[in-house]
C-alpha positions as CSV (number, residue, x, y, z in Angstrom):
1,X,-72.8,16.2,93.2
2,X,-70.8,18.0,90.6
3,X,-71.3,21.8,90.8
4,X,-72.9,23.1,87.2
5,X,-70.3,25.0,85.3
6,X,-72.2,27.9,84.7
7,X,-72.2,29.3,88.8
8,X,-68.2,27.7,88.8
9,X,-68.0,30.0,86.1
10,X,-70.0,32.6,87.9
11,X,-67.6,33.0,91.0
12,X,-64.2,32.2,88.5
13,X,-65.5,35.9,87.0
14,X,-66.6,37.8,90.4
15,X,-63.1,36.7,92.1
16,X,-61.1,37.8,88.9
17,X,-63.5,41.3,88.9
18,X,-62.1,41.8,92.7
19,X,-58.9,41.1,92.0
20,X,-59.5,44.1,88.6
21,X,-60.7,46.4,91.9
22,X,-57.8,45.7,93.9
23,X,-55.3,46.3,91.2
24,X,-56.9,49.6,89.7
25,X,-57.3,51.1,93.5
26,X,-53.9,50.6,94.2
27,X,-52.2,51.9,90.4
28,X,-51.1,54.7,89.7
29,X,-53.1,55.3,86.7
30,X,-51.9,57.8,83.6
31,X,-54.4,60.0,82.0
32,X,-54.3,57.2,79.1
33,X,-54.3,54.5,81.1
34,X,-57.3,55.6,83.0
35,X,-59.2,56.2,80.4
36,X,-58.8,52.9,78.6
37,X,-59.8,51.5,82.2
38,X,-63.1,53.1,82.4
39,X,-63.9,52.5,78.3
40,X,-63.2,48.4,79.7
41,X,-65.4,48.8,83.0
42,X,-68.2,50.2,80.3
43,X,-67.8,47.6,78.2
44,X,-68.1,45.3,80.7
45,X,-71.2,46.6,82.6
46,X,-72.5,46.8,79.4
47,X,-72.6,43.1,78.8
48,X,-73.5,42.2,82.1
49,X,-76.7,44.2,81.9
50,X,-77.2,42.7,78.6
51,X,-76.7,38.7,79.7
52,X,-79.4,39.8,82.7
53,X,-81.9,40.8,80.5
54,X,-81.3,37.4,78.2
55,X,-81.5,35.4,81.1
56,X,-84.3,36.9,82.4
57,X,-87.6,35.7,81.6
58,X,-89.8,38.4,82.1
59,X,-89.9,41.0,79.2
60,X,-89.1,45.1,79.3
61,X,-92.3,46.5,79.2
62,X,-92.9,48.4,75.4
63,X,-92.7,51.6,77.1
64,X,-92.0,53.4,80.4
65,X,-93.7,57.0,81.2
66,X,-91.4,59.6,83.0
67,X,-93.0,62.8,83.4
68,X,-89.5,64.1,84.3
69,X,-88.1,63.1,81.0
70,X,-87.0,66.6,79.3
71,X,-88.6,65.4,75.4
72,X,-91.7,64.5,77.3
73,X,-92.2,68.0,78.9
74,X,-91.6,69.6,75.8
75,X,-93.7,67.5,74.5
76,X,-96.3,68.5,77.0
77,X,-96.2,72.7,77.2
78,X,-95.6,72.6,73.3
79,X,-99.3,70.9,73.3
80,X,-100.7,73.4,75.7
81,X,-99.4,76.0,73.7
82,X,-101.4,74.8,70.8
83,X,-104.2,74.2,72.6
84,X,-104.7,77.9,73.3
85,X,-107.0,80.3,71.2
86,X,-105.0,82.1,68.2
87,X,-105.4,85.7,68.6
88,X,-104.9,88.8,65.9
89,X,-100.6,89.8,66.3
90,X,-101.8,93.4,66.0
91,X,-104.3,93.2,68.8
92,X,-102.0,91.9,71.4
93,X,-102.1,94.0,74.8
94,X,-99.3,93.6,77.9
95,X,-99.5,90.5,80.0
96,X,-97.3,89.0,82.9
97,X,-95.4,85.6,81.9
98,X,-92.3,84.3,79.8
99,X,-92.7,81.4,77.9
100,X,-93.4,80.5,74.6
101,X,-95.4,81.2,71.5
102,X,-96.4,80.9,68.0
103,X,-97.2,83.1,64.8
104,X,-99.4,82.2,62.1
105,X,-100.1,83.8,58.8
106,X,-103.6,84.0,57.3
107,X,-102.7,86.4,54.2
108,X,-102.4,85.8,50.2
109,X,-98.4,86.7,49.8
110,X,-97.4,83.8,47.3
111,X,-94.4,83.1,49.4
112,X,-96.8,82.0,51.9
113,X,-99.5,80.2,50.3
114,X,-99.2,76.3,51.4
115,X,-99.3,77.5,54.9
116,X,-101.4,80.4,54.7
117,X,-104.1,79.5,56.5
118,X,-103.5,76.4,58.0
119,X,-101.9,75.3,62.1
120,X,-98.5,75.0,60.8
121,X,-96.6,78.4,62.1
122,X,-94.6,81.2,60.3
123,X,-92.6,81.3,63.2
124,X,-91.9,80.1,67.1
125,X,-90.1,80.9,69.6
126,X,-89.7,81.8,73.4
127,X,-89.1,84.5,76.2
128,X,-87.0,83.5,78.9
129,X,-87.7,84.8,82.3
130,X,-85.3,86.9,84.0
131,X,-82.8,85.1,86.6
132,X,-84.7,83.8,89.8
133,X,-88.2,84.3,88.6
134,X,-90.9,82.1,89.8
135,X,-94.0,83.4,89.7
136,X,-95.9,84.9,87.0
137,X,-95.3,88.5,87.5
138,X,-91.7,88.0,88.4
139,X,-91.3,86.7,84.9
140,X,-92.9,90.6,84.2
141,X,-93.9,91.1,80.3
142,X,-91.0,89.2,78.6
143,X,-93.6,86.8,76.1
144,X,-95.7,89.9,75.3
145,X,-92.3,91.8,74.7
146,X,-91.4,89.4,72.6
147,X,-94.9,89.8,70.6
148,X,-94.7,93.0,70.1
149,X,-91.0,93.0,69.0
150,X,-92.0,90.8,66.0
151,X,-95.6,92.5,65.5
152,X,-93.7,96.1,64.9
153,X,-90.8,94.4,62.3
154,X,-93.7,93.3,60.4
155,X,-95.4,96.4,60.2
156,X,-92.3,98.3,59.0
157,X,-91.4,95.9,56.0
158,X,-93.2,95.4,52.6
159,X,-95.0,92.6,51.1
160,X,-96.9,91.5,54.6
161,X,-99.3,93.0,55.8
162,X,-99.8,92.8,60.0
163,X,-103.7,91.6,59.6
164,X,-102.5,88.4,58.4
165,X,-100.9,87.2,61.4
166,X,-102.2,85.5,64.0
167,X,-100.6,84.2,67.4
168,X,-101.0,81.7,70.8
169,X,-99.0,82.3,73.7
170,X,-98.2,80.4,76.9
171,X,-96.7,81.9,80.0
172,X,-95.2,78.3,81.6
173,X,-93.2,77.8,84.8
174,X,-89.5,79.3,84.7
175,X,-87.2,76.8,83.0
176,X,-89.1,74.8,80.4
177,X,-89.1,77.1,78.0
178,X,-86.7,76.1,76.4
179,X,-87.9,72.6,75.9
180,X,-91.1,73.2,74.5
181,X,-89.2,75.6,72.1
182,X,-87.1,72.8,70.7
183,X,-90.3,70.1,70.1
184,X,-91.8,73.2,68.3
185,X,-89.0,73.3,65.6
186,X,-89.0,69.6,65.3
187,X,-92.3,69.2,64.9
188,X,-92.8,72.3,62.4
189,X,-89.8,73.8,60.6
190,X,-91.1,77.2,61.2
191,X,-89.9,78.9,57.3
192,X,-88.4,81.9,59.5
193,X,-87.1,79.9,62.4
194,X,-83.1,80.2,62.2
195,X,-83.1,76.4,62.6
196,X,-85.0,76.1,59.1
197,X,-82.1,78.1,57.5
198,X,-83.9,79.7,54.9
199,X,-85.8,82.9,55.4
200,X,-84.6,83.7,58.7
201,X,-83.6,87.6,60.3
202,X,-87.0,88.4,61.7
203,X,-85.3,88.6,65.2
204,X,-82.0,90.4,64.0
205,X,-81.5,93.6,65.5
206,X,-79.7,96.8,63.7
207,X,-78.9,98.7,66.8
208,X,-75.1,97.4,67.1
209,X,-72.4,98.5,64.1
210,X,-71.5,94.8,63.7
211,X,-75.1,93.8,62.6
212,X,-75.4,97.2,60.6
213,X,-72.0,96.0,58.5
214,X,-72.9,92.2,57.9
215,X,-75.1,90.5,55.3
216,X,-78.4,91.5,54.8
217,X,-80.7,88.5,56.3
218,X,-82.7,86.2,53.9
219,X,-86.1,88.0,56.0
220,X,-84.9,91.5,55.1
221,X,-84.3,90.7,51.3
222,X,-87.9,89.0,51.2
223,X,-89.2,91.8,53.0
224,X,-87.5,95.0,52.6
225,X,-88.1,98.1,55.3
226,X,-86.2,98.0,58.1
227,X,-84.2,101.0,57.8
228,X,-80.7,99.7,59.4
229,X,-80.8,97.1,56.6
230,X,-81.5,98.8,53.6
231,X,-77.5,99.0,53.1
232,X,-76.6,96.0,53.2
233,X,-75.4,93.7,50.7
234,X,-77.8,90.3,50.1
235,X,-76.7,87.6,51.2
236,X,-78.9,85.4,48.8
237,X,-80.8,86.5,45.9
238,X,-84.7,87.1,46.2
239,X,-84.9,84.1,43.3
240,X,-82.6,81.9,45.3
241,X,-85.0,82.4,48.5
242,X,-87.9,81.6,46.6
243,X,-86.9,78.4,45.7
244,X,-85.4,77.8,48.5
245,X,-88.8,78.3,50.6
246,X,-90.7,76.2,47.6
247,X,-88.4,73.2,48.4
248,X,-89.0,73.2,51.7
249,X,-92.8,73.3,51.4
250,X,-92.7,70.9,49.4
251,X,-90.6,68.2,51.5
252,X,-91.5,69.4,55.2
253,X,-95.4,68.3,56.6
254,X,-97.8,71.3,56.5
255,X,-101.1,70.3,59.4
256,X,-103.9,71.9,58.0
257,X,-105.5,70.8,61.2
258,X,-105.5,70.5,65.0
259,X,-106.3,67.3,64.7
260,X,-103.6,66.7,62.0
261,X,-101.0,67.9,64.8
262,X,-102.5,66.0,67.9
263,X,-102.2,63.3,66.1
264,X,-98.3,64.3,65.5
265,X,-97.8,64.6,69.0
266,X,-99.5,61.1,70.1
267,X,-96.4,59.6,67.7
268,X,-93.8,61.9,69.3
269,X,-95.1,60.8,73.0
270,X,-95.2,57.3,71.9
271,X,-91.7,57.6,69.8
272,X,-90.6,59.0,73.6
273,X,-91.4,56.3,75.6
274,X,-90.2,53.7,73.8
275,X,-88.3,51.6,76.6
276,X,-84.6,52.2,76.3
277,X,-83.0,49.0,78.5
278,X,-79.8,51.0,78.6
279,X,-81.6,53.2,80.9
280,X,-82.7,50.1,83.4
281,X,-79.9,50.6,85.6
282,X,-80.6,54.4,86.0
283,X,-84.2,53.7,86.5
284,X,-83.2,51.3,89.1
285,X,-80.5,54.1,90.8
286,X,-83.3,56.4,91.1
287,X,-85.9,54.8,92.8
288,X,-82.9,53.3,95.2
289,X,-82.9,56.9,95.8
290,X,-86.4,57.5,96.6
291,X,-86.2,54.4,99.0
């Protein structure tokens, strides 16, 4: 009985791959050559993993849950941060933990007034631990440093007034910080997050000549006060920040409700698992190496 061409076909192309092996273990390989090699050995596994999941006639499943995914876990402390109660900015007192948190503003500047109010933050950020930390108190006060840093700039500067401002705060294990940081931005545009672009300097500090000599921050024009700044030339004029910060109401989503952003985060969870079959074979490697 004649052998079907498709499995003649199958050991024609695994004898020709070991004969590839042989010849690449044994040459002396230039940095060029070497790295058109591996591009063709990534191309090729590539399309093998490809024709396996053609031939193959059970389907991917829609999604796959990793808690260890790193979007996930941001995903994750980010929610438990806004889960917690929002407390006055003013009225914050010394507590153990890094981690991160949130501001809100609740006051009538004009600036202010599609968020005022509402869940969507002013500003967000985090407090990294210091090296090694792993419990609580060896984290010692860095998120309520971090608190207070931005509660005393606002008190020093003009058209703000510190009653206004509310905050949450999460103290979260050492290292994921950083994570829940990042979905934070994403999922907000905080107007004086650096990342926005617009009204940012909140977190500069005047105590080094170099800041003292540079361009007076977008969050210093807006809000004059701080004493180190008062020198410096603008960077932007106030009119150009105003429309600037209009704009970006206007085009960025403002949740006027919890609900609003759990319902934000259920798409991002969902928008994470999606089920990537370039990251089969990795699945695959990693339970191998829980086997």
């Amino acid at each position: 009985m004649a052998r079907r061409p498709e499995l003649k076909k199958a050991d024609e192309t695994a004898a020709a791959l070991e004969q590839f092996a042989g010849m690449v273990r044994v040459a002396e390989l230039t940095p060029p050559s070497r790295k058109r090699v591996l591009a063709a050995i990534a191309d090729m596994k590539d399309a093998l993993r490809k024709l396996e999941r053609n031939i193959d006639p059970i389907r991917l499943p829609d999604a796959f849950f990793d808690p260890s995914e790193p979007r996930l876990i941001g995903h994750f402390v980010a929610l438990a941060l806004l889960s917690q109660e929002r407390l006055p900015l003013g009225a914050i007192t010394p507590f153990y933990g890094s981690g991160v948190y949130a501001i809100y503003y609740k006051g009538p500047a004009d600036i202010y007034a599609p968020i005022s109010g509402t869940e969507t933050p002013i500003y967000v950020g985090k407090a990294d631990p210091p090296t090694g930390a792993k419990t609580v108190v060896e984290q010692e006060t860095k998120l309520f440093g971090r608190l207070n840093e931005h509660r005393k700039n606002i008190e020093k500067v003009a058209g703000i007034d510190l009653k206004d401002f509310e905050c949450r705060a999460l103290a979260v294990q050492s290292g994921y910080q950083a994570a829940a940081e990042n979905h934070l931005i994403r999922l907000f545009w905080p107007i004086w997050n650096n990342e926005t672009k617009i009204l940012f300097g909140i977190g500069k500090h005047g105590d080094a000549a170099t800041t003292r000599a540079n361009n007076k921050s977008p969050w210093d024009t807006i809000h004059p006060g701080r004493t180190w700044a008062e020198g410096n030339p603008e960077a932007k004029s106030t009119e150009s920040i105003r429309l600037e910060v209009s704009e970006h109401f206007r085009t960025k989503p403002i949740f006027r409700t919890t609900e609003a952003i759990f319902n934000a985060f259920a798409e991002g969870i969902r928008q994470a698992d999606r089920f990537d079959p370039a990251k089969e074979k990795e699945m695959e490697e990693k339970s191998n190496d829980t086997e």
